[in-house]
Structure formats: C-alpha cells, structure tokens
C-alpha positions in Angstrom: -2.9 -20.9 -5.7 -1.7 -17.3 -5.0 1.0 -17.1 -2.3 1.7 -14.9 0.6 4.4 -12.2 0.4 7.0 -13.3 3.0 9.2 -10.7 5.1 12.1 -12.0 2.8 10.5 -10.9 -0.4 10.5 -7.5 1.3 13.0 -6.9 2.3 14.6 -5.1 -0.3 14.9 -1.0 -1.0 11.4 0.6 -0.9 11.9 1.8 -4.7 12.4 -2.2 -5.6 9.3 -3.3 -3.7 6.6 0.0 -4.8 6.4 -1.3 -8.2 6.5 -5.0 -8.1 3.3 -4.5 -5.4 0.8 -3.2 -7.9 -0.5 -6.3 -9.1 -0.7 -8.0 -5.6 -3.5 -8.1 -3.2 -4.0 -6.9 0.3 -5.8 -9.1 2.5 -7.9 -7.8 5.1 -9.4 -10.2 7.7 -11.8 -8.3 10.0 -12.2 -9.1 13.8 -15.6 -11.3 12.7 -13.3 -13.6 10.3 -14.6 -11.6 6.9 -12.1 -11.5 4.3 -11.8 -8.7 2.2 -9.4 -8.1 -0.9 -8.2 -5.7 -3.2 -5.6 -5.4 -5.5 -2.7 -2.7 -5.5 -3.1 -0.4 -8.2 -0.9 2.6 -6.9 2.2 2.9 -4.4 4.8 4.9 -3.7 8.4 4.6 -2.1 10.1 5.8 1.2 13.5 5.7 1.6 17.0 6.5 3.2 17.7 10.1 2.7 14.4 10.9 1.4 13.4 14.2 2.9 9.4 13.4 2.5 9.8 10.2 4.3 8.7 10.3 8.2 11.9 9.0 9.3 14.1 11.4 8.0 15.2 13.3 11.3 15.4 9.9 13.4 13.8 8.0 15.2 10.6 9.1 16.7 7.9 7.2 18.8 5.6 7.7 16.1 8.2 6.2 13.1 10.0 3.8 14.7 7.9 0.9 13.3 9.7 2.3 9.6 13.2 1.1 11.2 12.3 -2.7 12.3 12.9 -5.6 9.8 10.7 -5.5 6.7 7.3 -7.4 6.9 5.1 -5.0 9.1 2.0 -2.4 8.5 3.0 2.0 9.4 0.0 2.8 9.7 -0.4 7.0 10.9 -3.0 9.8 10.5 -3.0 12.5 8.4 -4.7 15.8 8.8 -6.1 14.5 12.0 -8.9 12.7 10.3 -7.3 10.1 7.6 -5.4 7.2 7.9 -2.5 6.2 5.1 -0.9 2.6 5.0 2.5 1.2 4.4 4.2 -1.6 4.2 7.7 -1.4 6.2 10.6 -2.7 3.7 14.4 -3.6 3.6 16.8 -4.8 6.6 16.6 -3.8 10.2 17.8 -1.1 11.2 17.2 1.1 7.7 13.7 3.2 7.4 11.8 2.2 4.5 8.6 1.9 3.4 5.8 1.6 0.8 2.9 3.7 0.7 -0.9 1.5 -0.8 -2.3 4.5 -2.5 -5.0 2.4 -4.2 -7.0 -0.2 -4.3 -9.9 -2.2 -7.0 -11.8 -4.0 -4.1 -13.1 -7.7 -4.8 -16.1 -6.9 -3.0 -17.5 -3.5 -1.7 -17.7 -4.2 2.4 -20.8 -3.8 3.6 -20.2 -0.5 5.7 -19.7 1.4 2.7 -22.8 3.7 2.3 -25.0 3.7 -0.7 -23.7 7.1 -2.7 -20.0 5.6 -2.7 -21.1 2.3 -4.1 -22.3 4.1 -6.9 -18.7 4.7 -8.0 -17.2 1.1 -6.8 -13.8 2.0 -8.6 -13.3 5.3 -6.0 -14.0 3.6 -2.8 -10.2 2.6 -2.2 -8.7 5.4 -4.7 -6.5 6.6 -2.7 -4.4 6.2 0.9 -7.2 7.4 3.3 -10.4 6.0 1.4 -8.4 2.7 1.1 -7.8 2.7 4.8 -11.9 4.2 5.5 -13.3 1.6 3.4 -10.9 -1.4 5.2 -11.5 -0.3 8.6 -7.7 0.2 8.7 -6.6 2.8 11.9 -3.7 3.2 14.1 -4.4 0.1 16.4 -2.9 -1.7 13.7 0.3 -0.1 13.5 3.0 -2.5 13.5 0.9 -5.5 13.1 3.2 -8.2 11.1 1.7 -8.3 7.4 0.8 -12.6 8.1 -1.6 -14.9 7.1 -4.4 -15.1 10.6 -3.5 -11.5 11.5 -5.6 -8.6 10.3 -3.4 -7.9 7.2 -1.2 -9.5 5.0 -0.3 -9.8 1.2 -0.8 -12.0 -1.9 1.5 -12.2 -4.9 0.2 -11.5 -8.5 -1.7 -14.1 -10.1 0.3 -15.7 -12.9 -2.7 -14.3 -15.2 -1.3 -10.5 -14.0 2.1 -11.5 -14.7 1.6 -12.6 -18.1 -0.7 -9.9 -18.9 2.2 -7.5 -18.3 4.7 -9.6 -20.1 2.3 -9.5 -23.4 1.8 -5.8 -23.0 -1.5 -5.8 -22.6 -0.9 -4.0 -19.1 0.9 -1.4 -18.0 3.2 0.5 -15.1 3.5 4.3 -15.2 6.3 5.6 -13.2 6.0 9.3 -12.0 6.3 11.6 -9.7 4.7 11.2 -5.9 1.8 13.5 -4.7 1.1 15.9 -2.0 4.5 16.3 -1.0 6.7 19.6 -0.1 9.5 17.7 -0.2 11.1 15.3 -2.3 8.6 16.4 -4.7 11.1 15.7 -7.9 11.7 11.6 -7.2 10.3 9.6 -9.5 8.9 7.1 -6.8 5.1 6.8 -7.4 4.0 3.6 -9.8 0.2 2.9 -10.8 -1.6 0.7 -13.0 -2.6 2.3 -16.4 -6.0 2.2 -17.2 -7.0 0.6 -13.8 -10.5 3.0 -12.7 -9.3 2.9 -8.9 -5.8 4.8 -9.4 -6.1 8.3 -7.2 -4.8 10.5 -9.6 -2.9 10.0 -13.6 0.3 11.4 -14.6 
C-alpha cells in the first residue's frame, strides 16, 4: 500500500523535493468523490534567491501561500488563460516551491474531448494541460495537499523505486523552461522515456 506524502517529508529545499516527486502520484478527488491519478513525470524547483521564482520581491497577496509551512497547493494563472501547480516546500517562513510540469494519467477523465484522447500521453504534458485536464484552478490555491481534500500526494511504488535502483529508469536533470530569469539553474527533472514529459533536453 502506497503512502501519502506528509508535510514533514516536504519540508525540505525545493531542489531536494523536485526530483524525488517524479515517480509519485497526485491524487485528485473531484467535488462528486471521483478519484483521479497520475504520476509525476516532470517538475521543477523554486527557491530562496531564485529570480524566476514568484516570491522573489516579497511577499505579495498573490505569493504568500509560497511562504507558509510546506504541505499546500500555489496554484496561479498564466497568460490569463492557464493554470500551473505547485506544491509549497521547506519551513515557514522560507518561499519555496515545486512546479508539476507533467503527468501519465491512470485514467483519461471523462471531460476530456475526443481529439485529445487520441494522444492519451499529452493530455497532462505540461503545467496548464495537467491543471485543464484535472479541473485544477485558483479556488484551490492553498488547499493543504491531504487525504479527503481535493488534492494530495502518494509516494513511489516500491516497483518505481526499484526500477530506478536497477537502472532500468531514469532522471534527467536540466535546465527549466520558459523563463527570463534564472534561465541557467539546473532545476528542472523528468522521467526519461516517459511519453507525457512536456519537452526533452
């Protein structure tokens, strides 16, 4: 049996967490009680001093979720339209967060119209599509990452584990995307070979 990821395993730096989420699951649990899952194929870091990280400046009405204690959802817009979620990380008091770039859904929810089930592997590959195809929007900023609340987190199955211990899976390390700043910190991790990841290299 999988467990749930605690606040107390995250809360740690944001560039200890990114990588040892890919492999894990988010959980989402809709207002009806449906369960959906997928597992974390591609995430990147936020941290202190990081001048792509929203936080950077201060504290702001729209980042202050970054500076409570780890164990809550940022959730914010982009480009008016798309929606991007992280996972808030380390102590209170310190801004940090991870950023789920992708996703390899369990199951494609039913919402999701017919041309984009054609490609099952895109539907979550990357941070808005894996929010669109959730249902995940700002009303559920700040919501603590729990079992019973609409999202939480499962660690790797043992089978992932050992499948990375043998080799037989891998962790790329690079360089995050779409930034202007910060563009040179190695803080983006993704699961080789996994169809879902947004973009390779």
């Amino acid at each position: 049996m999988t467990s749930y990821i605690d606040a107390t395993w995250l809360t740690r730096p944001s560039t200890l967490v990114a990588p040892e989420l890919i492999g894990c699951t988010l959980v989402r649990q809709m207002s009806d009680g449906c369960i959906l899952r997928g597992l974390i194929v591609e995430t990147e870091a936020y941290a202190p001093d990081d001048p792509a990280m929203h936080a950077y400046r201060g504290r702001t009405n729209r980042n202050q979720v970054m500076f409570d204690a780890a164990g809550k959802a940022y959730v914010y817009l982009i480009y008016g339209s798309y929606h991007c979620l992280n996972v808030v990380t380390d102590r209170d008091g310190i801004a940090s967060a991870v950023l789920l770039r992708a996703l390899e859904l369990e199951q494609i929810p039913t919402w999701v119209d017919q041309k984009e089930r054609l490609k099952p592997h895109r539907i979550a590959a990357g941070p808005g599509k894996l929010c669109r195809a959730l249902k995940i929007d700002l009303t559920l900023n700040a919501t603590l990452l729990e079992i019973g609340q609409p999202l939480w987190l499962e660690h790797r199955h043992p089978e992932f584990e050992q499948q990375l211990e043998q080799g037989n899976l891998s962790l790329i390390q690079t360089t995050r995307i779409g930034l202007t700043k910060g563009v040179d910190l190695p803080w983006r991790w993704y699961l080789l070979n996994s169809l879902a990841v947004s973009k390779k290299g």
